[in-house]
C-alpha positions in Angstrom: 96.2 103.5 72.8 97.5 107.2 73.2 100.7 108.7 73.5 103.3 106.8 75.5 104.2 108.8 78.8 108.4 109.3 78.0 108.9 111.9 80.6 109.3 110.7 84.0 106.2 111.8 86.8 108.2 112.0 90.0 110.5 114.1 89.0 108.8 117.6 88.2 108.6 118.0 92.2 111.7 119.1 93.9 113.1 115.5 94.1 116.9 115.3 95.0 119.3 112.8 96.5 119.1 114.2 99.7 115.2 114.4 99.6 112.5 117.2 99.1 109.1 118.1 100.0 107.1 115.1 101.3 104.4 114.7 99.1 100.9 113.7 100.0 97.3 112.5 99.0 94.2 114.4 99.7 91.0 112.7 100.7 89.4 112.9 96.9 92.3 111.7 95.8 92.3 108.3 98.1 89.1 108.2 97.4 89.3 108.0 93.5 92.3 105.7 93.8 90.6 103.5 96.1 87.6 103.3 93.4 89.6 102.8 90.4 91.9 100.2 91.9 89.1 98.4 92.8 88.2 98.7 89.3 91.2 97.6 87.1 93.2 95.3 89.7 91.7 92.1 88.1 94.0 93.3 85.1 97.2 94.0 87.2 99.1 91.0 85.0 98.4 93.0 81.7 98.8 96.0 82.9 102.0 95.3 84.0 103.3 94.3 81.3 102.2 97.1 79.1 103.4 98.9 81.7 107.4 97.5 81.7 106.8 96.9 77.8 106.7 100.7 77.3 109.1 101.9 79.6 111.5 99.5 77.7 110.1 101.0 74.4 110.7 104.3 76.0 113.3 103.9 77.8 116.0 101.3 76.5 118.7 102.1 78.9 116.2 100.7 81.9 115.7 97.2 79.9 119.5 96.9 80.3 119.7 97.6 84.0 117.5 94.5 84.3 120.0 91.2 83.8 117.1 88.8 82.6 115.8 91.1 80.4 119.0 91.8 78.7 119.1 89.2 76.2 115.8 89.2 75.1 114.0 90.5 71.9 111.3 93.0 72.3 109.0 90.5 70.8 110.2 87.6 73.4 110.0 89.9 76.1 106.6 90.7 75.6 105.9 86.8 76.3 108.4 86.8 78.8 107.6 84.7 82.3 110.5 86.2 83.7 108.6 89.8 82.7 105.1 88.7 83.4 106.7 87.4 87.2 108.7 90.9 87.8 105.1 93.0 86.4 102.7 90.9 89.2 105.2 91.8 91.8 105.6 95.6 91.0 101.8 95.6 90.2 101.4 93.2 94.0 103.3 96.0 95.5 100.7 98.8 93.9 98.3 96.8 95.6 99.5 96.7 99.0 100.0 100.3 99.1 96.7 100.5 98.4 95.6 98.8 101.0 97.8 100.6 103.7 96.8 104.0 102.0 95.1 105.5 104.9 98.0 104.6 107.5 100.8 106.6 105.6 103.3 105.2 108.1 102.9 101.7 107.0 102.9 103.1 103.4 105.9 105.1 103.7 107.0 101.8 105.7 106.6 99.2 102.9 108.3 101.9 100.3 111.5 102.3 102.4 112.0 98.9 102.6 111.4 98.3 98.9 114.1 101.5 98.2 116.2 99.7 100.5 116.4 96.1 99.0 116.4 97.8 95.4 119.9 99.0 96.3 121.1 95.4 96.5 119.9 94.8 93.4 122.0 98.2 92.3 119.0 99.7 90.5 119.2 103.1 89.6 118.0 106.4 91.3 116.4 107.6 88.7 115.0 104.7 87.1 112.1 104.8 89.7 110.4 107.8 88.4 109.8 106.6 84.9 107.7 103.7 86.3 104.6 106.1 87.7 103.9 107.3 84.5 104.1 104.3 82.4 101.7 102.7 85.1 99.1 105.6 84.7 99.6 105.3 80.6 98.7 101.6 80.9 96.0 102.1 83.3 94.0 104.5 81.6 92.0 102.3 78.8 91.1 100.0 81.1 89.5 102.9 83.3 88.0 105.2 80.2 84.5 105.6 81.5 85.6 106.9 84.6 89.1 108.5 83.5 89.2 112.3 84.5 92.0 114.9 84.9 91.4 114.4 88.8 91.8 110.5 88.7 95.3 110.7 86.4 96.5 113.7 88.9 95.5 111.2 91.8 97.4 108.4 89.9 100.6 110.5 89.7 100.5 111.9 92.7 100.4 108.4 94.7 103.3 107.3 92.5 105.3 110.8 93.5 104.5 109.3 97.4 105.7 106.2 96.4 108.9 107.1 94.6 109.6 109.5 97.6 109.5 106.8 100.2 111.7 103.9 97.7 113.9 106.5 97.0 114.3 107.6 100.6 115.2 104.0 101.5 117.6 104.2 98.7 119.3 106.8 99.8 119.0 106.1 103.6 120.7 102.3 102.6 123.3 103.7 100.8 124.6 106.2 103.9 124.6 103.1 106.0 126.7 101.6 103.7 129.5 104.4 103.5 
């Protein structure tokens, strides 16, 4: 299946916790995610799961910032309801940013509310930037005919968007809190 991606994507632009350059898609780029969503969403359940499965694998220490999955054997987990249930929402919420791609301000909308409810749930800041590049790992067979340098770099770079909206909310949530 390839290499596992270990190394998170959002985090080679200058991301910090008081913010950095606002990242963006170019037309080609919404075009070839539009296309290839349309392509692989029918799989979103599987792909989610590979998706969280190798992040896990990767990345142990996320596994345990997730109480239901903290009990369970790799094996079980792969199985898991609980996991398959968290995978269709994180893959639900790839959708709708899919669909809102071309009004960036309902985008950037849905993401800051996402980063802002994830604080409740105390998840960690830099947990969100290992999930891009797991997703675009577990994408990639299922898009293999049409799989170019172009659509991965359109892949990551709607997940640095992403993770610079949730993480926004994140941090905007927790200065309302102080």
């Amino acid at each position: 299946m390839g290499t596992i991606v270990t190394r998170p994507i959002c985090s080679d632009v200058s991301y910090s916790k008081r913010g950095g350059p606002e990242p963006s898609l170019s037309e080609d780029q919404l075009e070839l995610l539009e296309k290839s969503w349309n392509s692989i969403k029918v799989n979103i359940a599987n792909i989610g799961v590979v998706a969280f499965m190798n992040l896990f694998q990767t990345h142990p220490e996320v596994k345990d910032a997730f109480l239901p999955f903290q009990q369970l054997a790799e094996d079980d987990m792969e199985h898991s309801a609980i996991l398959r249930s968290h995978a269709l929402r994180v893959m639900g919420t790839v959708d709708k940013c899919l669909t809102r791609i071309r009004t960036p301000e309902k985008l950037q909308s849905l993401m800051h509310e996402l980063g802002e409810r994830h604080v409740n749930y105390s998840a960690k800041y830099d947990f969100i930037d290992m999930v891009g590049g797991q997703f675009v790992h577990a994408i990639k067979p299922h898009l293999q005919d049409s799989w170019s340098e172009e659509l991965g770099e359109a892949w990551v770079q709607l997940f640095r968007v992403l993770c610079y909206y949730m993480k926004k909310g994140m941090r905007d949530n927790n200065a309302n809190a102080d």
